[in-house]
LORODO-461421 format. One record per residue (C-alpha): x, y, z. Coordinates in steps of 0.05 Angstrom, whole numbers, padded with zeros to 5 digits, always signed. Example, Ala and Ser with C-alpha at 12.3 -4.5 7.8 and 13.67 -1.06 7.14 Angstrom:
residues 2
+00246-00090+00156+00273-00021+00143
END
This chain:
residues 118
+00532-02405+02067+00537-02338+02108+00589-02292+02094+00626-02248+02156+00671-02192+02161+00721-02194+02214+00745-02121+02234+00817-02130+02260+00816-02068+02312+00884-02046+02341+00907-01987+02390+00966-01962+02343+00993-01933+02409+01009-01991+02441+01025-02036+02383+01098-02059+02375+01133-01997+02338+01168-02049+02294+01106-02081+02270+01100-02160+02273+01152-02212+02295+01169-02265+02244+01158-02309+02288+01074-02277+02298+01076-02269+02215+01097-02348+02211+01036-02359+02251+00987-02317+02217+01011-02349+02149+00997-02417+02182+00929-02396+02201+00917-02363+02133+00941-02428+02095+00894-02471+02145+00823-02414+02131+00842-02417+02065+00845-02497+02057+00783-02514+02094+00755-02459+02044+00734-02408+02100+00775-02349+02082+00755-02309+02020+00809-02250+02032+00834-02213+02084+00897-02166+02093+00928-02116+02141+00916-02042+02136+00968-01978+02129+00972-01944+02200+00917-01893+02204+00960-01833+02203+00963-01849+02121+00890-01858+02117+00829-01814+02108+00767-01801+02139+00704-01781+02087+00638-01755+02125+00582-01733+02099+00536-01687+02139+00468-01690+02108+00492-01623+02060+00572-01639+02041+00621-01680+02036+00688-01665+02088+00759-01711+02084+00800-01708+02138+00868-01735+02144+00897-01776+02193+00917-01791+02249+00844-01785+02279+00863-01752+02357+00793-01774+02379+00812-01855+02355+00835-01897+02409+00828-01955+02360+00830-01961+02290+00810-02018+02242+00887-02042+02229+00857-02100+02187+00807-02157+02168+00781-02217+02149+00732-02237+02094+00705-02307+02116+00651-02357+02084+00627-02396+02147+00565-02459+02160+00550-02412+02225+00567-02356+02268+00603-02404+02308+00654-02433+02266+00661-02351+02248+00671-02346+02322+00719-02396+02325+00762-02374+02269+00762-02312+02293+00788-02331+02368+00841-02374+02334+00864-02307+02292+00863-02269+02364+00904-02326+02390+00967-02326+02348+00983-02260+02374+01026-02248+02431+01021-02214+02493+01046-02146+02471+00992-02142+02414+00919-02112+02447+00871-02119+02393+00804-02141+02390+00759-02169+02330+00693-02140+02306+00650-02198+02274+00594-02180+02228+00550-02224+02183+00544-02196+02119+00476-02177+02097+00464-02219+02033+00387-02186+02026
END
């Protein structure tokens, strides 16, 4: 079976400064419990704010790191989702129900990739 990546991307700027409700974390632990019961979801997790991360790039001669926040990143991968699906489309749908547990002061918006097994 096909693996995908969801990429969970957020604008921090317009995410709630307090983070999650417990009322969107009760949710998304529903959801989780359901993915991982049905034997879809393989791992996923949240990421730190990108002002704590790093940025590595390699130029074709050296190596730079630079530090974040990145000024020129509206969005930023905030988190993801490691899923083992029969099709894109049940990745699809997984991935609409993730988006759908959110309310309407979250804007965020899901990258899904297959995973190249070859």
């Amino acid at each position: 079976m096909p693996r995908y990546l969801s990429l969970v991307r957020i604008d921090e700027t317009t995410a709630p400064a307090e983070g999650p409700s417990a009322d969107l974390m009760r949710r998304m632990g529903e959801l989780i419990e359901e993915m991982t019961k049905a034997g879809v979801l393989l791992d996923t997790a949240g990421l730190t704010p990108a002002a704590q991360g790093a940025r590595v790039d390699w130029d074709g001669e050296r190596v730079s790191v630079t530090d974040g926040p990145f000024t020129e990143a509206k969005e930023v991968v905030g988190g993801y989702a490691l899923m083992q699906c029969k099709d894109r489309a049940e990745a699809l749908e997984w991935t609409r129900r993730f988006l759908g547990v959110h309310g309407p002061e979250w804007t965020i918006a899901c990258e899904l990739r297959e995973i190249n097994e070859g």
